[in-house]
C-alpha positions, 0 to 999 in steps of 0.5 A: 588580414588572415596572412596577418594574424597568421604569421603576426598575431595581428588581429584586423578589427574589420573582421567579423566578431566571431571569426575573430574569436574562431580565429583565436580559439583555433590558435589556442587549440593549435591548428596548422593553418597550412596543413594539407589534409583534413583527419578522417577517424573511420571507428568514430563515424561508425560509432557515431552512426549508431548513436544518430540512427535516429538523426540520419533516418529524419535528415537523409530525404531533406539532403536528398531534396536540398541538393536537387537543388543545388545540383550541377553547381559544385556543391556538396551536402553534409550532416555531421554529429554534434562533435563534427564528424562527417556522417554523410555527404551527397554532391557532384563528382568534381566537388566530391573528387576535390574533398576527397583530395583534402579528406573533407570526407565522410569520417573526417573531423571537421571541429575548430579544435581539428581543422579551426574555423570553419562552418561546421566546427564554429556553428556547433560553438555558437549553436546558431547558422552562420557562413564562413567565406573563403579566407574567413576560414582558418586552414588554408585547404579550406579557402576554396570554400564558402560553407553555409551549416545551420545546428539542429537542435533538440527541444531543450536546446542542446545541438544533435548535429549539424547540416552544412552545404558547401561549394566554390566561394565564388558560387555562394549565393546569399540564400544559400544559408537560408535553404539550409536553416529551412532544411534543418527546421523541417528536420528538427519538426520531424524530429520532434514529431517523432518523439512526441508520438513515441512519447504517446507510444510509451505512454500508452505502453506504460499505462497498459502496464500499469493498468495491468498490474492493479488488483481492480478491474477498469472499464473506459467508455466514451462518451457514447458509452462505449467501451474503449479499453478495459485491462487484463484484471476485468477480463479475468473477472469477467471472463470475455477477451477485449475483442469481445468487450471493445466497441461495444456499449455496456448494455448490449454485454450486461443485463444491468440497468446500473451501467447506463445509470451510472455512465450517463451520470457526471457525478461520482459512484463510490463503492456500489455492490453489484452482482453483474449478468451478462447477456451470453452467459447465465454466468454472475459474479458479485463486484463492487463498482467505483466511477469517476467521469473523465474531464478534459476543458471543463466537459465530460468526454468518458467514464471510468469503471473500476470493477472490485471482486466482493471477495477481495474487497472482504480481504482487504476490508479484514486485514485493515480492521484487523479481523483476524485470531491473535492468541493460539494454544500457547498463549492460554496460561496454566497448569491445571489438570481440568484446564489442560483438559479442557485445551486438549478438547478445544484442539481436538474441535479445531481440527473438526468442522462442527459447530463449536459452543464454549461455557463458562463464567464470564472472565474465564478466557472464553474469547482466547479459546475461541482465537485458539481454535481458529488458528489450530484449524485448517481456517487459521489463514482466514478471518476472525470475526468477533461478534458480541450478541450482547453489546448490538442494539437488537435492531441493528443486530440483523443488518450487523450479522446478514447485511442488508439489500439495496433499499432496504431501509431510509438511509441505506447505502446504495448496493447494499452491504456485506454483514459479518457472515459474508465477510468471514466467508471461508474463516470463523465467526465467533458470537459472544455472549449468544444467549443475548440474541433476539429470537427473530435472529435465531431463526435467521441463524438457524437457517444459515447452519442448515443451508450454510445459506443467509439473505440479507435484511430486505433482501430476497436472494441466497448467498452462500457462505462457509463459516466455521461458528464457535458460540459463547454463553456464560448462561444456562442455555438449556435453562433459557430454553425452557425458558423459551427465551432460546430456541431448542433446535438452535441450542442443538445446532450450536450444541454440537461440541461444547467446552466447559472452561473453569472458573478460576476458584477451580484453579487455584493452583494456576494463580502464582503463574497467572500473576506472574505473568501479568506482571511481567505483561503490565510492566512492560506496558506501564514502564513499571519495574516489579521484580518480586511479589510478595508471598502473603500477596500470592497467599491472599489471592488464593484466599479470594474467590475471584467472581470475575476469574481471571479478568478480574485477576489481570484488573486487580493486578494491574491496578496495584503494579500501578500503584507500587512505588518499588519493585515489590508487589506486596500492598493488598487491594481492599476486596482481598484484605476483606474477606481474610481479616473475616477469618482471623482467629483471636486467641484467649486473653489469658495466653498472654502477659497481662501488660500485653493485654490492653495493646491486644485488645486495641488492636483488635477493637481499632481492627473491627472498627474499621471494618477489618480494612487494614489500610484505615485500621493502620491509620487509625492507630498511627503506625504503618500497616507492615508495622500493624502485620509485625503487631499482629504476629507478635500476638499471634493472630493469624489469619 
């Protein structure tokens, strides 16, 4: 059959399927049927012994063991790569003499593509065991043989290489195979096994890693409650090495109560501020604690611990709400020689650690010079905290500025709760509006300027804090003092270096460039296209007294770019159209024509009707208010 299809391409349909198919693959790659050695490619098995480390380290004992049972018998075992490349070979002299004279060596290439059918070489193509008898093989060298070779095979199916026992066709025996594809199993378990166990390797490798690499510090405990592993971040917080921790339960470390609570607990721990003692040392640290109870198969098997540091908790906590100074000196718009004075005084304060007390008319910028100073001292790097003593309902004043401990009132959450001063630990405070504080807070507040110490609502401990206090008030606190509305010994603690900023009616000068500015700042918000402002508009708010300052100027501003359908600013707002047409001046009747005369005096009368509101006195007579401006001129009324 094999002579045949050799010499005529006639294929016998008594031979088995795939050596048909092997048989025709083999003349496709053109093989020499009669050629008298295999090849043998020494730089690829040693290639390939680098790339199968692995697979020769898990298969050698299993050959070891196949051929002590075959021993004696001519045969020889074989492991070759997934391109059948012969990597090893153990077998008796006369066999391995023999394969030696046809190159069936260690780096030979025994694919179909090489030597064509073969058991190596076709089992790697069909990925399954397989015997391949004598003449079933394609090249004549290998006649002599019956080989038997199983692929091994990864977990997702691809081959990695193959094992292949070959001996006299006359000496296989019908479990032959069935030896091998035992032997390849045991290698691909121990393969596998192998890799599951690196794969726990690098697991926990990776968690380590990535444990280490958190800003918290975590604490595991079994079921016991004893601790399995904690990461670098807790050992650094807590200041014990791992060998100290592991093994150990948490109360024979820590004094607290909360640890065995929290652990023998299945429900989750959110956030609960403790300060934690430890049993060696007097040592104390402040940290928020989380737990989350491990679950596997419905049950509790352990508990995580994550431990946070107060500190950077507070970082975290002002960087999201934004509790930082926005507004630095250049920001403070204007020329004035009794503004710029002011400013030189608040930049001499900020290098300074006294305690800081802006005055001033409400809108005057007192909240600007407070971020200003903060951010030209030394503390810029620090929180801002924004505190208006006014706008806190006074029984949640104390816990808003002190926080509150653990218990301290129905509804109280667990641990407790940080109050402002402890989150501006290191920065500034700035508190709006002090006159309005209650007279229990001010003695709460006194004591912290004198200790530089505060205690919680309900609580009984001392907490240091380093807050630099800038203070605001638009009262007479001197006054309140004698009032008794203000404590006197307070005032001269907040008192220390105090900054008078002008009302804007004192300058005047600063509201061409205040407006201006204003402008270019709404138009960019309101998508507005103001260009220029009309000069009478400019005129009419110097002529204003501004009550509400500069606020009130943004205010008005804002309201009438909103209003402005071009881009001129030039319509007046009713509150400054007012206060001008007071002080206009009517000359004498005789000064004019007398056919002029009666138009005058409809003006004026329309004029004062209307309560010199120009919009409705315009309206009135029926023309437009700039028509009623150019009447007005032509008449010589002036304001």
């Amino acid at each position: 059959m094999w002579e045949r299809f050799v010499l005529q391409d006639s294929m016998d349909v008594r031979v088995a399927e795939f050596i048909q198919q092997s048989w025709l693959r083999s003349k496709s790659y053109k093989v020499n049927p009669h050629q008298k050695t295999g090849k043998v490619y020494p730089h690829k098995r040693n290639k390939s012994l680098q790339v199968h480390a692995n697979l020769i380290y898990h298969s050698e004992s299993l050959m070891k063991d196949l051929y002590e049972l075959v021993k004696g018998s001519d045969f020889t075992v074989i492991l070759c790569d997934r391109n059948g490349i012969i990597l090893k070979q153990i077998g008796d002299e006369t066999t391995l003499s023999y394969a030696k004279e046809i190159q069936f060596v260690e780096g030979a290439d025994w694919s179909e593509e090489a030597v064509g059918t073969n058991a190596i070489g076709t089992c790697i193509f069909e990925k399954r065991p397989l015997q391949i008898f004598a003449h079933e093989h394609y090249s004549k060298i290998c006649q002599q043989w019956t080989c038997s070779a199983s692929p091994i095979l990864s977990e997702d199916g691809e081959v990695l290489g193959v094992l292949n026992m070959s001996g006299p066709s006359d000496k296989v025996h019908p479990h032959t195979l069935g030896m091998v594809v035992s032997a390849v199993k045991a290698i691909e378990n121990k393969i596998r096994l192998q890799e599951k166990m690196n794969n726990l390797e690098l697991m926990k490798g990776y968690l380590e890693a990535t444990t280490n690499t958190l800003n918290s510090g975590i604490m595991i405990l079994n079921n016991e409650g004893r601790i399995i592993k904690i990461n670098d971040k807790l050992q650094h917080i807590i200041g014990l090495t791992e060998n100290e921790w592991v093994g150990k339960k948490s109360e024979e470390l820590f004094t607290n109560r909360l640890f065995e609570d929290i652990h023998l607990s299945d429900k989750k721990v959110d956030d609960v501020e403790i300060r934690i003692k430890l049993k060696a040392y007097s040592k104390e640290i402040n940290v928020f604690l989380t737990k989350r109870p491990i679950i596997k198969n419905g049950k509790r098997i352990g508990s995580l611990i994550l431990f946070e540091e107060v500190n950077k908790v507070h970082k975290f906590v002002n960087k999201v709400t934004g509790n930082r100074a926005k507004v630095t000196f250049n920001d403070i718009i204007g020329n004035n020689k009794l503004l710029t004075a002011r400013i030189q005084e608040a930049k001499l304060a900020s290098q300074s650690v006294s305690n800081v007390l802006l005055l001033g008319e409400s809108g005057t910028g007192k909240d600007l010079f407070a971020q200003a100073i903060h951010n030209h001292s030394n503390r810029k790097d620090k929180p801002f905290i924004a505190i208006n003593c006014g706008a806190i309902p006074k029984d949640l004043l104390g816990s808003e500025l002190f926080g509150y401990a653990d218990g301290a009132f129905t509804g109280a959450k667990r641990g407790g709760n940080s109050g402002k001063f402890e989150l501006a630990d290191g920065g500034t405070i700035f508190l709006d509006e002090i006159g309005e504080m209650p007279l229990d807070m001010q003695v709460l507040l006194l004591r912290l300027l004198e200790n530089r110490e505060l205690v919680r609502i309900g609580g009984s401990k001392a907490i240091h804090v380093d807050v630099r206090i800038i203070s605001a008030t638009n009262k007479d606190l001197y006054e309140e003092v004698q009032k008794g509305s203000f404590r006197e010994d307070l005032f001269f603690r907040l008192n220390v270096l105090p900054i008078k900023i002008p009302p804007l009616r004192e300058r005047k000068d600063d509201i061409e460039l205040l407006t201006n500015h204003f402008v270019s700042e709404i138009n960019h918000k309101l998508f507005k296209k103001i260009e220029t402002i009309s000069p009478d508009f400019i005129r009419a708010l110097r002529e204003y007294e501004w009550p509400g300052n500069v606020r009130e100027l943004h205010n008005i501003t804002e309201r009438m770019v909103s209003k402005s359908q071009g881009n001129k600013l030039e319509q007046l707002p009713t509150e400054l159209v007012e206060p001008l047409t007071k002080n206009l001046s009517f000359p004498s009747s005789e000064i004019l024509p007398k056919k002029n005369h009666v138009k005058k005096l409809t003006l004026i009368n329309t004029i004062k009707q209307c309560n010199y509101n120009y919009s409705k006195a315009a309206k009135k007579l029926g023309i437009s208010r700039s028509t009623l401006y150019r009447q007005l001129d032509r008449f010589g009324l002036k304001s």
